[in-house]
C-alpha positions, 0 to 999 in steps of 0.5 A: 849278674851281668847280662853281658854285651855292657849291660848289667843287672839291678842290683836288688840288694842296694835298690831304690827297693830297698831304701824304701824299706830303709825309710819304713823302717825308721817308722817301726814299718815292715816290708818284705825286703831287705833294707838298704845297706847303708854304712858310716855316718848315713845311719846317723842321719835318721836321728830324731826324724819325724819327717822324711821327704823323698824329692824324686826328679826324674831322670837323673843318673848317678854319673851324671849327678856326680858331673853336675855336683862338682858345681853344686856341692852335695856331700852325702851321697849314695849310689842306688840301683834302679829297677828293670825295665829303667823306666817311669812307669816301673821305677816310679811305682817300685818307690811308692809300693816298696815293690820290685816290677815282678810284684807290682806289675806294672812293667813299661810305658808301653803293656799288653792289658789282657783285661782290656785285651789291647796294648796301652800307654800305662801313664795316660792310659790311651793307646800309643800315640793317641791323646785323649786317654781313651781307655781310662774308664775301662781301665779304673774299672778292671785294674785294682789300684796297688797296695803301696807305702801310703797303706802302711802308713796309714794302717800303723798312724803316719803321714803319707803324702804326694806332691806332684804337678796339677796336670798329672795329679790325676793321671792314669798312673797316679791313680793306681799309685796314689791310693790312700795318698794326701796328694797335693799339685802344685804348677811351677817350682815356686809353687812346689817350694812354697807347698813344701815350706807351708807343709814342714811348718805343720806337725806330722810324721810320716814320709812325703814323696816330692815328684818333678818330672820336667828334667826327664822331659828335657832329657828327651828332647835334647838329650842328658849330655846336652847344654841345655839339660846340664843348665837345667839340672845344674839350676833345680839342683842348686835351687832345692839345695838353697831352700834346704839350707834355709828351710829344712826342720832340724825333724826333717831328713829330705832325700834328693834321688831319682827314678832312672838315668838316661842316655843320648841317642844319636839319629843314626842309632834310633831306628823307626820300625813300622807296622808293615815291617815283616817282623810284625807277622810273628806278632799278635799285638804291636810290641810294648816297653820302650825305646830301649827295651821292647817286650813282644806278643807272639803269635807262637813261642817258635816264632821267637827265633824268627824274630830274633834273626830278623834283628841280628840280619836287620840291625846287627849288634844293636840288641840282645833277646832274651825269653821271658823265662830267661829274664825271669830267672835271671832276676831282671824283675826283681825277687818277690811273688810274681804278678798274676798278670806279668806274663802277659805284659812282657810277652814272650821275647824281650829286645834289650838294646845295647850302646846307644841303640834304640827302636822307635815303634810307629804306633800312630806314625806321629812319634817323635825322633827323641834324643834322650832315652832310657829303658836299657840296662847300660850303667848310666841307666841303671844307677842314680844318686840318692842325696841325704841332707839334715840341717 
């Protein structure tokens, strides 16, 4: 289905949702969607596996992948849809629950939390633009950690674990991921390589979930179509490809894949909006989402049309709005049983940008002009790769 003005839909039948049930299926696992399509030679590639480890960097779009391994020389690719919104928080929780955002809940960097009653940043749990994760007790408190892959896995006798950086092993968002989950840190690539070659030696089955995120914060700093970005992802790429090939168990499937892609934004296309903007007096709440899709608290639904106008006067052809029932029934979200919190999250308006427009929303007044961003639903946001490699 396509959203129209260059925007598309997740494809919900060829999903990062989907692989997931792929993988559990290997391991006998039902879950409640389908399993990814896979054709040809891919289905010979679960032979004999007892380990599958899935090494998600951050950040990687399939075009963009596509450019970069003409240098590298991954074979066995697919094309896989992300999630709505194209963002960490949603696409991140959607590979360890096997959920869509619609089940799962939790739905952009940035959401309204009716338990707590205020908008939060969902990885640190803070608010937006203030350090110190100040809300993290209230929130472990209130919000019940998620039913996720590592549950199935445990219930049925595997191995499910998580191998992400020290400084976020404990952040707010890993803790309603990981329940359940063996999580080991590690600090440098060496270390993660070195983690990895210890924890493949040992004898287990299951599936192990590799999480590196500094790309992704690369991309936001330059942006993807950057030199500097396209050294970086040229030199991870080659250097998990080498590991591979001298350390990979022949009882070992690792999956190189990614969460969402991302898209330059020029200066003159990142528009700051402050809380003194009239458009915040339809609102009950500053907005939530991102930099590229924005959800919106009003006051009353009436105002939609108000806050609508207000962006097509303002920033003409920037955006597409639509209500929360209309992305809803749209299927943005994803199919499965709505979260009984989801309409609180979104709103009641979602702002959709097009092109390489996006909003920079002043919560603190110390945000930063970014060049990459992600959240939309442009091609090169919503497609990533999945590489599948067996020695």
């Amino acid at each position: 289905m396509s959203v129209g003005d260059g925007l598309i839909s997740p494809q919900y039948d060829s999903s990062i949702v989907n692989l997931v049930s792929t993988f559990l299926k290997h391991f006998a696992i039902q879950s409640n969607h389908p399993e990814y399509p896979l054709e040809g030679n891919f289905e010979g590639f679960f032979h004999n596996v007892k380990k599958i480890v899935i090494f998600l960097i951050d950040g990687i779009g399939y075009n963009k992948f596509l450019k970069i391994n003409t240098n590298i020389g991954f074979r066995d690719i697919i094309k896989v849809s992300s999630v709505f919104p194209t963002t960490t928080v949603a696409a991140v929780t959607s590979w360890f629950t096997g959920k869509t955002p619609k089940e799962h809940g939790l739905l952009g960097y940035i959401l309204y939390l009716r338990e707590i009653g205020s908008i939060t940043n969902m990885i640190e749990f803070t608010y937006p633009g203030v350090e110190g994760g100040i809300f993290s007790g209230l929130i472990k408190k209130r919000l019940h950690r998620l039913d996720n892959v590592f549950d199935l896995l445990k219930d049925r006798g595997f191995y499910g674990g998580v191998l992400t950086h020290a400084n976020i092993s404990n952040s707010g968002l890993s803790y309603l991921i990981h329940k359940n989950a063996h999580v080991m840190g590690y600090y440098y690539m060496g270390d993660l390589l070195a983690t990895l070659k210890k924890k493949l030696a040992e004898d287990w089955q299951g599936i192990l979930y590799i999480y590196w995120g500094h790309l992704d914060g690369l991309g936001h700093k330059k942006g993807p179509d950057s030199e500097a970005y396209e050294i970086e992802m040229t030199r991870l790429l080659l250097e998990i490809k080498k590991f591979a090939e001298e350390h990979i168990p022949n009882d070992t499937l690792l999956v190189v894949t990614s969460d969402h892609g991302m898209v330059q934004i020029p200066s003159s296309t990142n528009y700051f909006l402050k809380p003194t903007d009239t458009f915040n007096k339809l609102l009950v709440s500053p907005p939530g989402g991102e930099m590229r899709m924005m959800y919106f608290y009003l006051v009353k639904k009436s105002n939609y049309e108000f806050l609508r106008n207000y962006f097509e006067e303002n920033y003409p052809s920037s955006c597409v709005f639509l209500t929360s029932r209309e992305a809803l029934d749209m299927g943005l979200f994803g199919p499965g049983r709505v979260h009984p919190e989801l309409y609180n999250r979104i709103g009641d308006a979602i702002m959709i940008t097009k092109s390489n427009n996006a909003f920079t929303y002043l919560y603190s007044g110390g945000e930063e002009r970014l060049a990459g961003m992600h959240g939309s639903l442009t091609e090169d946001e919503v497609f990533v790769p999945a590489v599948f490699i067996r020695r």
